[in-house]
N, C-alpha and C positions, 0 to 999 in steps of 0.2 A: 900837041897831037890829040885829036879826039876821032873819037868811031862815030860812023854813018849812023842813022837812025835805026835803019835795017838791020846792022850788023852789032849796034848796041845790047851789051847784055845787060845792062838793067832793062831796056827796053822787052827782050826776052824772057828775064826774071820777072818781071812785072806781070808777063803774058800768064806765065805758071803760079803765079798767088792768084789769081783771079779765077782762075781753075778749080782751084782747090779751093777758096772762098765759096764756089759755086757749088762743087761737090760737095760739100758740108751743107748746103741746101740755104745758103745767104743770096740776096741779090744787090747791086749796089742799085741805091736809090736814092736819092736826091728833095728835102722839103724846106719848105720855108718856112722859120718859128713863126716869124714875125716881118713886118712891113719892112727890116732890116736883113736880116741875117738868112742865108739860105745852109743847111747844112747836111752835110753827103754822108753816110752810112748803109753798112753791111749788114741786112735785118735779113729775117721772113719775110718772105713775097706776100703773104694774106696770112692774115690770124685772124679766128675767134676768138677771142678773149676769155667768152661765155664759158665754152669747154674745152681751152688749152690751161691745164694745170701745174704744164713747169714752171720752177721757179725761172725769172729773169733774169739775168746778166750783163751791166753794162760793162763795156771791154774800153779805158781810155788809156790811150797812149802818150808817150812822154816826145819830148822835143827833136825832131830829125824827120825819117821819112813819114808817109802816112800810115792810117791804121793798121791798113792789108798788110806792109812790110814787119810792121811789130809783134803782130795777134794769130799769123797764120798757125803757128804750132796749137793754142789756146781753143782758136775754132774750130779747127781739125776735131780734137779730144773730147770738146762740151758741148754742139752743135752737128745736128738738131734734137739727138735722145733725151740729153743729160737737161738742157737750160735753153729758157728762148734768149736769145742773144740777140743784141744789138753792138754796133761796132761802129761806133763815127770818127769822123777825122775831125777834129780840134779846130774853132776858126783862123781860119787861114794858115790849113793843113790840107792836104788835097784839093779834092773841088768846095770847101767849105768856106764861107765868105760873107762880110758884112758892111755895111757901110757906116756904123757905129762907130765914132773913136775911142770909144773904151778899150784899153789893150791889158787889163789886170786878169789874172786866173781866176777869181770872183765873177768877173764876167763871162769865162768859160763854161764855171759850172752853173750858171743862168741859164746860160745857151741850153747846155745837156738836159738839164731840168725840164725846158721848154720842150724838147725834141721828145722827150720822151712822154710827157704830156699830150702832144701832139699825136702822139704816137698810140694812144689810149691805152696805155699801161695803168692801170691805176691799184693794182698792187702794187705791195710793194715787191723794190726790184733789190740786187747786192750789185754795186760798185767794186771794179776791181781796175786801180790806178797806178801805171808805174811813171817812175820819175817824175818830169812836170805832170802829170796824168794823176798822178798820187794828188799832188798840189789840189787840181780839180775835182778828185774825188773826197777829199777833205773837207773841203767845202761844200761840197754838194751834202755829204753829213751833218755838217752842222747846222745848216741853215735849212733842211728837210729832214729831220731825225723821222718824220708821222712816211716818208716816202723810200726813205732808206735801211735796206734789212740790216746787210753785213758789209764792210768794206775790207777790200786787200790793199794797201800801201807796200807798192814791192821797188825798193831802191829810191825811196822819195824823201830828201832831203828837208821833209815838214819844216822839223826843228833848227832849220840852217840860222848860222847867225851870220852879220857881216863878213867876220874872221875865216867864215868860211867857203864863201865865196871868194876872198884873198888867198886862202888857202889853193882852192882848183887852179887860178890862176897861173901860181905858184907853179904847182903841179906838172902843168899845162905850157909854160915858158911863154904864155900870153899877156897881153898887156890888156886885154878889155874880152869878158866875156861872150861877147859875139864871133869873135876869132874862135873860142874854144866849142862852142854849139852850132854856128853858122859858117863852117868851112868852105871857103871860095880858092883852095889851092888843094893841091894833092898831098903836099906837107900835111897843112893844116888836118886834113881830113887822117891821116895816116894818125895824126898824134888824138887828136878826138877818137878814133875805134883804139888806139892802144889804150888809152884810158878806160873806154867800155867794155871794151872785149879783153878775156882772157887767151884768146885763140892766136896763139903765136903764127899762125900761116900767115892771117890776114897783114900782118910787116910783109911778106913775099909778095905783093900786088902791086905793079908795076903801076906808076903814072896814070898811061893812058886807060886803066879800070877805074883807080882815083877819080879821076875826070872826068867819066862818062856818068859815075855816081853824082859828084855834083853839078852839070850843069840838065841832068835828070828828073835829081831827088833834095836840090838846094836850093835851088836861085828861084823858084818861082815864091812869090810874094814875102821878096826876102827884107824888102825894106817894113815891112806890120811885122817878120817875124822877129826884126832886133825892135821893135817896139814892144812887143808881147815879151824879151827877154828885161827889155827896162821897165816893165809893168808889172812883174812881180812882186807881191805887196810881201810877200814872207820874207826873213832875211833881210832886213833895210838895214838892223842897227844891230848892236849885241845884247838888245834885249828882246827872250821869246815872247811871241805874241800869238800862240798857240793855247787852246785851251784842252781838254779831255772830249772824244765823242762819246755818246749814251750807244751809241750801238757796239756790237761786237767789235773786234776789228783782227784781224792778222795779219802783221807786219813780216814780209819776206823779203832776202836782201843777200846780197855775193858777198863771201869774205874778204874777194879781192879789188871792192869798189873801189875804182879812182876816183870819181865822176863827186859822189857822196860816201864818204871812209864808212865803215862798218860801225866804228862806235855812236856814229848816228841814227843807226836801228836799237843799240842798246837803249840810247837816248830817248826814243820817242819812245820806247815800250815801257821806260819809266814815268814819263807824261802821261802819256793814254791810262794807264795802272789798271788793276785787275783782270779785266775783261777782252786784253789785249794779250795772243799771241804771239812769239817771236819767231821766227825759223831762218836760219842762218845757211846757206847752202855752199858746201863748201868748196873751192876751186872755182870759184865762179865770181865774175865782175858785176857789171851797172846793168847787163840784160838778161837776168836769172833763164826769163822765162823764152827764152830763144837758147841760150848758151847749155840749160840746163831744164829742157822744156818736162822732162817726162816727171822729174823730182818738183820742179815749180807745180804742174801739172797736179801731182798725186795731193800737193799739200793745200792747192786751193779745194778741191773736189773733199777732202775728208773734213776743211772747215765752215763749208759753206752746205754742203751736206749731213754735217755730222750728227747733228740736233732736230735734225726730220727725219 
């Protein structure tokens, strides 16, 4: 069974982030880095550079719908008073797209780097990454430490090792991680939000909403996005290959993550050492910052503000 376009509520849902994207004073815009890659984000319509003095903001999201569905609580709160904000969808997330065969999250945060280059940001700006997102904004630190002020890793599994990718698996009663991120049934998709969400309702969603999510919010360029899932260079083996960033960093994370367990935020915040935050939110799964937007919210804003 599936719903008409018309009467599709993601298609509805989609209408009202866009809204509010807008009220928040963003516009969706569309550029191209490079001779390859065209990439779509939620900025300022026109900036001075000269005399706009907020601090920047990039907002990357992790693996599922695009930016708008992950970040609308975030832009709401930080946009346009608080931080100039940029908001992309991830290659080959939205209308974002390349014809590059590179499919590693190395190659993600190239892109973002590029985009924002482009973008003539040339202070620096603070990275804030959750899940794969996290992935890219990690990267994007250590190979720009002179471009990147402060990073948030909220629910990103940096530190993963093979065991723990067997682990979700596990978890998950899946036999191959594309079944567990790339849901093409209403099962599947039910057991992926039970893993993310702490939100007992979302088990009461019948089928045919299942379904209208994914053939919406899944199947477009779903064969790059199991590409992009076997292209993650983190987690190959059971040895880390993670080293510490020189910048700030504050790692936020749900006590009740299935996706990435919580002793994996302990983990990295003893990796990272000193300089690294930890903030644990409690009763909350793999999307803090949706499930738990106002406490995600207060904790970015007092660590990214706190020292200006």
């Amino acid at each position: 069974m599936s719903l008409s376009s018309y009467l599709s509520p993601t298609r509805l849902l989609e209408g009202y982030l866009r809204r509010c994207l807008t009220a928040a004073g963003l516009t969706s815009q569309t550029l191209s880095i490079d001779s390859e890659t065209t990439v779509h984000f939620w900025g300022p319509s026109s900036i001075d550079h000269s005399i706009d003095d907020r601090p920047v903001m990039l907002l990357l999201h992790g693996f599922g719908p695009s930016a708008m569905w992950q970040w609308r609580r975030q832009i709401q709160a930080f946009s346009p008073s608080v931080f100039r904000l940029y908001c992309p969808d991830l290659v080959f997330f939205g209308d974002s797209t390349t014809s590059s065969t590179n499919r590693s999250e190395v190659f993600q945060a190239e892109c973002m780097a590029k985009l924002m280059e482009k973008l003539g940001v040339e202070k620096k700006f603070n990275v804030v990454g959750t899940s794969y997102g996290g992935f890219v904004a990690y990267h994007m630190a250590k190979m720009w430490p002179e471009k990147v002020e402060k990073v948030v890793i909220a629910s990103s599994g940096i530190s993963m090792r093979k065991c723990d990718s067997e682990g979700l698996l596990q978890r998950s009663n899946c036999e191959c991680i594309e079944k567990v991120m790339l849901p093409s049934t209403a099962s599947e998709l039910r057991t992926l939000m039970g893993l993310a969400s702490s939100w007992k309702i979302l088990r009461m969603f019948p089928d045919a909403l299942w379904n209208d999510f994914i053939s919406n919010l899944y199947q477009k360029n779903r064969k790059e996005k199991i590409e992009l899932l076997k292209g993650v260079t983190l987690g190959r083996d059971e040895i880390l290959n993670i080293d510490p960033l020189s910048q700030e960093v504050l790692i936020v994370w749900g006590d009740k993550d299935q996706i990435f367990p919580v002793k994996m935020a302990y983990e990295l915040k003893e990796i990272f050492g000193d300089k690294t935050t930890l903030e644990i939110i409690e009763n909350t799964s793999h999307i803090p910052q949706i499930e738990c937007a106002q406490e995600f919210n207060k904790s970015v804003l007092a660590f990214l503000k706190g020292s200006q």
